[in-house]
Structure formats: structure tokens, C-alpha cells
C-alpha positions in Angstrom: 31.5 -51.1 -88.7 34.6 -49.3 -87.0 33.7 -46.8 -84.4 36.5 -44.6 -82.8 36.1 -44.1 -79.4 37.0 -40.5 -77.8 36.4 -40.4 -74.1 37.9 -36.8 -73.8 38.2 -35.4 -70.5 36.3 -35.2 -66.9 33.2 -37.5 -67.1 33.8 -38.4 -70.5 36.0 -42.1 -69.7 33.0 -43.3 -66.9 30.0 -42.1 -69.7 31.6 -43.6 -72.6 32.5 -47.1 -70.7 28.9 -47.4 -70.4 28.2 -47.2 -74.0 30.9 -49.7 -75.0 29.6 -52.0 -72.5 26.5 -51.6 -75.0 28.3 -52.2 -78.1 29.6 -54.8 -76.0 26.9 -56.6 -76.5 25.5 -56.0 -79.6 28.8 -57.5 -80.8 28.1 -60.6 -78.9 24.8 -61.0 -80.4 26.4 -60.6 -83.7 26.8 -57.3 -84.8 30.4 -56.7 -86.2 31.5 -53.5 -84.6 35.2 -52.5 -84.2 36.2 -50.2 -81.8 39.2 -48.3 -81.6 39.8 -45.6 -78.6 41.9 -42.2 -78.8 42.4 -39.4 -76.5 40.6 -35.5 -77.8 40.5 -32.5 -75.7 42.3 -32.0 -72.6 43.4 -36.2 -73.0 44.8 -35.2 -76.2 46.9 -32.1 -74.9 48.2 -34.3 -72.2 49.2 -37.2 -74.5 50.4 -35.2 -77.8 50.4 -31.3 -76.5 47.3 -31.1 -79.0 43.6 -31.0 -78.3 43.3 -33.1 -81.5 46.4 -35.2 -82.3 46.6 -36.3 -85.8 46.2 -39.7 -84.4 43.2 -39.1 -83.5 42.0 -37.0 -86.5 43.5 -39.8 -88.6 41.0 -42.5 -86.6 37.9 -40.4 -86.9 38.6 -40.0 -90.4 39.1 -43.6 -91.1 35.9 -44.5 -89.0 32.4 -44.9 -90.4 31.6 -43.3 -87.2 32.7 -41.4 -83.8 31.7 -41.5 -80.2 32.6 -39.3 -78.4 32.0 -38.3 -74.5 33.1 -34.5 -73.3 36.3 -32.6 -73.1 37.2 -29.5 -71.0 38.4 -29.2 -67.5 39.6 -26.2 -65.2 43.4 -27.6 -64.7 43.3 -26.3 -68.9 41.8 -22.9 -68.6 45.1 -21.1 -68.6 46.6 -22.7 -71.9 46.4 -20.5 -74.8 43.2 -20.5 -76.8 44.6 -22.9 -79.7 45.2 -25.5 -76.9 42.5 -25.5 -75.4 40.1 -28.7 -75.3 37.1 -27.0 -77.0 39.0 -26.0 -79.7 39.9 -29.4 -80.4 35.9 -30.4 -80.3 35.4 -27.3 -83.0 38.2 -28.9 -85.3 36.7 -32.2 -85.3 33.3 -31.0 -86.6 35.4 -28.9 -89.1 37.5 -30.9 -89.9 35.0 -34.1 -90.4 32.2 -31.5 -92.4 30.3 -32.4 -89.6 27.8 -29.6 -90.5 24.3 -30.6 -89.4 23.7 -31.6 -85.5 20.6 -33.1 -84.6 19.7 -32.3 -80.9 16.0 -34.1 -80.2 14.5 -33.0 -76.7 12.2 -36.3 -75.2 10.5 -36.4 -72.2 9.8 -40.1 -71.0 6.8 -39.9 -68.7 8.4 -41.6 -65.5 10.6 -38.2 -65.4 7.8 -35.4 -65.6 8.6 -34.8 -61.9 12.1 -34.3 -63.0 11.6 -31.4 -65.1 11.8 -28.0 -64.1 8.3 -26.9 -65.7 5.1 -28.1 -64.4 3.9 -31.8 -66.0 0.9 -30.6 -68.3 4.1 -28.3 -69.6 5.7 -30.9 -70.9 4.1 -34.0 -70.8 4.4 -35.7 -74.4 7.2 -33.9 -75.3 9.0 -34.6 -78.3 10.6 -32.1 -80.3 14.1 -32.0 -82.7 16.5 -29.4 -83.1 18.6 -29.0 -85.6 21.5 -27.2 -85.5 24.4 -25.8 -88.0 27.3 -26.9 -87.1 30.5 -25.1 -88.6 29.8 -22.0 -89.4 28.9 -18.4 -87.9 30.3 -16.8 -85.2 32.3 -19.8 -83.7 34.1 -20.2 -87.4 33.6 -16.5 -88.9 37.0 -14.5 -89.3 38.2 -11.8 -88.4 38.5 -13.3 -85.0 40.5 -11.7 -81.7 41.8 -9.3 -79.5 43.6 -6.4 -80.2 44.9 -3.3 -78.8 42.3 -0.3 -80.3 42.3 3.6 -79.8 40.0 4.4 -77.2 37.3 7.0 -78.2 38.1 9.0 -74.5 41.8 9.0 -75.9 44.8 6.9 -74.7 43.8 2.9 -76.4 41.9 -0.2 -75.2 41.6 -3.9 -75.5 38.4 -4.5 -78.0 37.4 -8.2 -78.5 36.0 -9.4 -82.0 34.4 -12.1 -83.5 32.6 -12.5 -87.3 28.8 -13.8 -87.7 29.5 -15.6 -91.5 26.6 -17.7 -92.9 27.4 -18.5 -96.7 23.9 -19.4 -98.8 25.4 -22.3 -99.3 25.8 -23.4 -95.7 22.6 -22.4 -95.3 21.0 -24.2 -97.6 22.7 -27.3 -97.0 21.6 -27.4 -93.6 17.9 -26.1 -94.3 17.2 -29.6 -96.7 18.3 -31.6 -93.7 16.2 -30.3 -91.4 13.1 -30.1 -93.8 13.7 -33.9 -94.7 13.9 -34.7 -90.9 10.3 -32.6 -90.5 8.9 -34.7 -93.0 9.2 -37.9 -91.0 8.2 -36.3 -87.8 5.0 -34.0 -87.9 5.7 -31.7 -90.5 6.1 -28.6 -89.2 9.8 -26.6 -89.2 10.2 -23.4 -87.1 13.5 -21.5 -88.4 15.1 -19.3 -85.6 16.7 -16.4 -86.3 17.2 -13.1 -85.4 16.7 -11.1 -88.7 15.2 -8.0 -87.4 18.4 -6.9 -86.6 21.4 -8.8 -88.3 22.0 -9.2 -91.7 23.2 -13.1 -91.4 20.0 -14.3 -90.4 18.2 -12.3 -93.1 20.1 -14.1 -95.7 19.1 -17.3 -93.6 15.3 -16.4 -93.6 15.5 -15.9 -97.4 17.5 -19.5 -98.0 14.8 -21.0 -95.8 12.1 -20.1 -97.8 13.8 -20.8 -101.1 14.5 -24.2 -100.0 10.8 -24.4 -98.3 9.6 -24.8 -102.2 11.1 -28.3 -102.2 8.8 -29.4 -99.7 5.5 -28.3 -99.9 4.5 -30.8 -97.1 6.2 -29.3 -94.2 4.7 -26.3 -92.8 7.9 -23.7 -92.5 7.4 -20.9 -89.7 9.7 -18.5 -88.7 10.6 -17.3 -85.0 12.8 -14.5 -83.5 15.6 -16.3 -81.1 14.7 -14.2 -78.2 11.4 -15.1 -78.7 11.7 -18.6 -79.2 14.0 -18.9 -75.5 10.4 -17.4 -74.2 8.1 -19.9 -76.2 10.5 -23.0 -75.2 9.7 -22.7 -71.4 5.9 -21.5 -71.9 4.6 -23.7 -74.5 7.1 -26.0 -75.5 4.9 -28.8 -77.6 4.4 -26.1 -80.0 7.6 -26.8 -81.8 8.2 -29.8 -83.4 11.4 -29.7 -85.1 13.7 -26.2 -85.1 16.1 -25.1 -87.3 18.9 -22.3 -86.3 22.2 -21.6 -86.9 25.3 -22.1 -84.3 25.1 -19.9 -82.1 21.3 -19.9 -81.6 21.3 -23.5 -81.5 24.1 -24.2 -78.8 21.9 -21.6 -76.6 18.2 -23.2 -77.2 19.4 -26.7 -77.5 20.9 -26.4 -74.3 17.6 -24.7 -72.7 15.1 -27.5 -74.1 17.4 -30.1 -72.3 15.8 -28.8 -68.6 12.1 -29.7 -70.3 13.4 -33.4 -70.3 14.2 -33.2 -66.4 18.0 -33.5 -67.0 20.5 -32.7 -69.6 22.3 -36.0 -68.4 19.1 -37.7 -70.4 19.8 -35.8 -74.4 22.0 -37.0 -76.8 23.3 -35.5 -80.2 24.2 -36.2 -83.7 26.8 -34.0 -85.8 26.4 -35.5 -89.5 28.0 -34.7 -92.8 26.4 -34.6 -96.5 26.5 -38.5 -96.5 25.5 -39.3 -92.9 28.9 -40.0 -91.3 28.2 -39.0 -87.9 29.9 -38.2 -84.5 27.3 -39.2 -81.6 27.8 -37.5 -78.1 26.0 -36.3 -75.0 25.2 -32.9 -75.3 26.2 -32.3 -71.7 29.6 -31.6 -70.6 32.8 -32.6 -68.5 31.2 -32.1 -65.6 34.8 -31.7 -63.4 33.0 -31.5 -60.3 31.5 -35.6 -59.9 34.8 -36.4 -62.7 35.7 -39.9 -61.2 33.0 -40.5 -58.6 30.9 -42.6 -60.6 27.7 -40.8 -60.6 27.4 -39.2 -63.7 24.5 -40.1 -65.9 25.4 -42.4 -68.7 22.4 -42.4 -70.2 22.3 -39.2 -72.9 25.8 -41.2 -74.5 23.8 -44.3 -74.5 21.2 -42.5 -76.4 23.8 -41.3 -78.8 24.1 -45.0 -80.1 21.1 -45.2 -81.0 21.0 -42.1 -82.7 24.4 -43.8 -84.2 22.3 -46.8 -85.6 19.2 -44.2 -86.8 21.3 -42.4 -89.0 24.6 -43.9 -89.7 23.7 -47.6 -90.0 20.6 -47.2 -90.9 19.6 -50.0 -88.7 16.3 -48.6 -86.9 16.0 -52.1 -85.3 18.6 -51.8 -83.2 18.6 -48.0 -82.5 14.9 -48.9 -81.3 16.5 -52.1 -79.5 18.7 -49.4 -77.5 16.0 -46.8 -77.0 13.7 -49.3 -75.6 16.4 -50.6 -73.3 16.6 -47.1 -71.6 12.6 -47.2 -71.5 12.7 -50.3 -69.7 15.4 -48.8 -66.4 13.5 -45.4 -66.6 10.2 -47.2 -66.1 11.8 -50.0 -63.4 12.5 -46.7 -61.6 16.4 -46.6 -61.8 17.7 -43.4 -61.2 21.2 -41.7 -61.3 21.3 -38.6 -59.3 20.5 -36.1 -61.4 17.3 -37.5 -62.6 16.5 -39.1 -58.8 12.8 -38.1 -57.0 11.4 -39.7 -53.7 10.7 -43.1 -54.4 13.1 -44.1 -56.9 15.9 -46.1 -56.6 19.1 -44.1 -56.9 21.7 -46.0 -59.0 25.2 -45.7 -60.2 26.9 -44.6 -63.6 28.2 -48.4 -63.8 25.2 -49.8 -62.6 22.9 -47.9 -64.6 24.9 -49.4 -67.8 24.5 -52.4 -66.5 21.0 -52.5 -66.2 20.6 -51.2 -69.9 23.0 -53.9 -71.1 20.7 -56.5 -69.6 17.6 -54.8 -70.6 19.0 -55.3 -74.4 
């Protein structure tokens, strides 16, 4: 199996070291795994004047699978939009049809404490969200900013973007997330916001076409503001969600606080035949960048989800899963997940306590 390596920027080198350090030594039991490493995002800029070089693209392309860490920084705020590290993240996923990203939200117990909500909140957690990936308004054109008349006379600036779901996007993206319901508990909630927009009507009718195929799964529907509310009061609700881009950045990004720390949540960004790019669903972090405290353990995570759906190898994405199990529950703690009487650890040493655990 090749595997190309993407550090990208801030964080991203100390988080992804960790991980390799795991493949490390899978490879030394005897899993073949090549690895191959190549700047994205800021890195990519600095080394090729291009969030994604065509190196790079060419690897991940080549690759039955990507890892990737973070990318952004401050020091790249000022380039112009094109150059910027996200957009080199967004051309990845388009470029890979990297259209369905899996986002699960687990709470082990050792870290109810951790969480934000009270522990009979969230105790048991264990809910999936899924998330589209390449369309709506992060894709949808007409994009910009232009110079507009101004309704009080004279002109203005007026900023624009384009919510664009096409039925089949949709649909493609709905038999994902109903085959992942069916091997969890059945139920799909589909977010959306079709009182008022016209995209997510069209994606509340898709959903319940393609809810005929799978007459198992229970297939509710939820309003996104609504859904923000029910996330943080009754949480264990949901099993798995489906929602479209925007939505799901915002939600996916809320249920990672129920889990005590988005350092602990990886993701998954798969294509029609399960080619995946794994990665944290935290960012650069800039501020602890090169300190060594940065929690290694959502990229970690990512491998397993790596062997889940990728490989296809649920013995060793269980292998890796239980290995983070086994430090949560010795009480080793990086800082962001670290309460009174735990021991507070490094982002090195908490990868090397995983890699012995394996």
C-alpha cells in the first residue's frame, strides 16, 4: 500500500510524525506500507509558489491513500486568495472526487470530564457525520467581489458566493451515508435548511428518493439551526447525520467539543470507490506550531479510519483504536485533554506510548 504523506503547515509536521511512527510499526510487523512525503498548503507555496504543486497532486493521485495533517498559518493571510493554503486543501478534495467525508464524534469515558457538557450529556457518545464534500457554496460559481451600484447612489463593494447542489451530488452522497447507517444503529438524520433555500429542498427530496433503497434505516429530517441546538442539548439522539458542506463543516466542528477536545476527532474524505484522504479535523493551530504539545491523537485516529475504509482491514484499524484506548485509560494526557490527576504528556511521547501500546 503507498500512502503519501502531506504534513502541510503549523502543527501539521509534529502531528503527522506521530502517525508515521505508527505506520512505523505496522511495517515492522509486516504490513507492506510505502510512504512517500510532499509539502500542501502554506509548505507547498513556500517550496513551489503553489498551495498544491503538481508534485504533490501527482503523488496523491498515484497513492491508494493520503494523510494528511493541517495547512494555514497567519505569515499567508495577505497572499491572494488562489494562493492561499486552504484553497490548496479545497483542490485536493476536488481534484481527488473526494466527495463524501466521514466525521464520527466518540466520547471515550476517561474524558467525560474533558467535555464541555455535563457527563450524563454525553456519556456513551457515539455518533457519525457525514458530510458532502465538493460541492455548494465552497465550489458554487458565480464566486467574488465586485464593485456594484449602491441603492443610496454612488457604488459599493458586494461580496458573492453560489449555494449549487446538483441531484446527482446529492444522491451520491445520500447512499453513502445510508449504507454507513445501516452498520451503525439505523437511524439517518438529514440537515438542511429547506424552509428557506431552494438547495436544500432539492436535497430533502433526493433524500427521500434514495431512502426507498433502504427500508431499514429510519430517515429523519432536521432544520440546521435546529440541529446546532439539539447537538449540545441532547446529543445521543443522533446517530449518524447527513448535510451538505457548509452545514457540515459548522456541526462537525461543534460535535467535536462533546468529545472533550477536537485534538481527539479524526476524518475521512472518500471517493466512489473508497480512496480516501485521512486527516485530523482540527487545524494548524500556529499558536503551540513547534512546541511539541499538540495532540497527536485525532491524526492517529485517522489511520484507523485509513485501514476501516480504504484497506479494508478492520483488524488493524481496531489494533490502532484500541491502542489509543489503552493511553486514554493509563491516564496519558496532552494538554488539551489534561484534568487534575492525569498525567500531562507530550505530542512525541504520546506517539510513543500508542506505538508501544500496538
Amino acid at each position: 500500500m503507498k500512502v503519501a504523506i502531506l504534513p502541510g503547515d503549523g502543527i501539521g509536521p509534529e502531528i503527522v510524525a506521530q502517525a508515521v511512527k505508527v505506520l512505523e510499526a505496522l511495517r515492522a510487523d509486516g504490513a507492506k506500507i510505502e510512504m512517500e512525503t510532499a509539502p500542501i498548503g502554506g509548505a507547498g507555496y513556500d517550496a513551489a509558489g503553489d498551495p498544491l504543486p503538481e508534485a504533490t497532486l501527482k503523488l496523491a493521485r498515484e497513492a491508494d491513500a493520503v494523510l494528511l495533517g493541517a495547512v494555514g498559518g497567519p505569515q499567508y493571510d495577505t497572499l491572494d486568495r488562489p494562493l492561499r493554503p486552504e484553497r490548496g486543501l479545497l483542490r485536493i478534495r476536488k481534484e481527488l472526487n473526494l466527495f463524501a467525508n466521514l466525521r464520527p464524534a466518540l466520547l471515550y469515558p476517561e474524558l467525560a470530564s474533558a467535555s464541555s457538557l455535563k457527563p450524563e450529556v454525553v456519556a456513551g457518545l457515539d455518533l457519525m457525520i457525514v458530510r458532502e464534500l465538493t460541492g455548494d457554496v465552497y465550489f458554487g460559481q458565480p464566486r467574488g467581489i465586485e464593485i456594484r451600484p449602491s441603492p443610496n447612489g454612488g457604488s459599493e463593494r458586494v461580496g458573492f458566493n453560489t449555494m449549487l447542489y446538483a441531484e446527482s451530488e446529492v444522491s451520491r452522497v445520500a447512499h453513502v451515508a445510508f449504507g454507513i447507517a445501516m452498520k451503525r444503529g439505523r437511524k439517518l438524520c438529514s440537515v438542511e435548511k429547506a424552509n428557506v433555500l431552494e438547495c436544500s429542498e432539492l436535497w430533502k427530496e433526493v433524500m427521500i428518493e434514495v431512502s426507498k433503497d433502504y427500508p431499514e434505516v429510519a430517515l429523519s429530517h432536521m432544520y440546521v439551526d435546529n440541529a446546532a441546538m439539539q447537538l449540545i442539548r441532547a446529543p445521543k439522539q443522533f446517530d449518524t447525520i447527513v448535510t451538505g458542506n457548509l452545514f457540515g463543516d459548522i456541526l462537525s466542528d461543534a460535535a467535536s467539543m462533546l468529545s472533550g477536545s477536537i485534538g481527539m476527532l479524526p476524518s475521512a474524505s472518500l471517493d466512489e470507490h473508497n480512496k480516501g484522504m485521512y486527516e485530523p479535523i482540527h487545524g494548524s493551530a500556529p499558536d503551540i506550531a513547534g512546541k511539541n504539545l499538540a495532540n497527536p491523537l485525532a491524526t492517529i485516529l485517522s489511520l484507523a479510519m485509513m485501514y476501516r475504509y480504504t484497506v479494508a482491514d478492520l483488524a488493524t484499524a481496531d489494533r490502532i483504536e484500541g491502542a489509543v484506548k489503552k493511553v486514554i485509560a493509563q491516564g496519558l494526557r496532552t494538554g488539551d485533554i489534561w484534568t487534575e490527576g492525569t498525567q500531562k504528556v507530550s505530542c512525541s511521547e504520546m506517539g510513543d506510548a500508542v506505538v508501544k501500546a500496538i
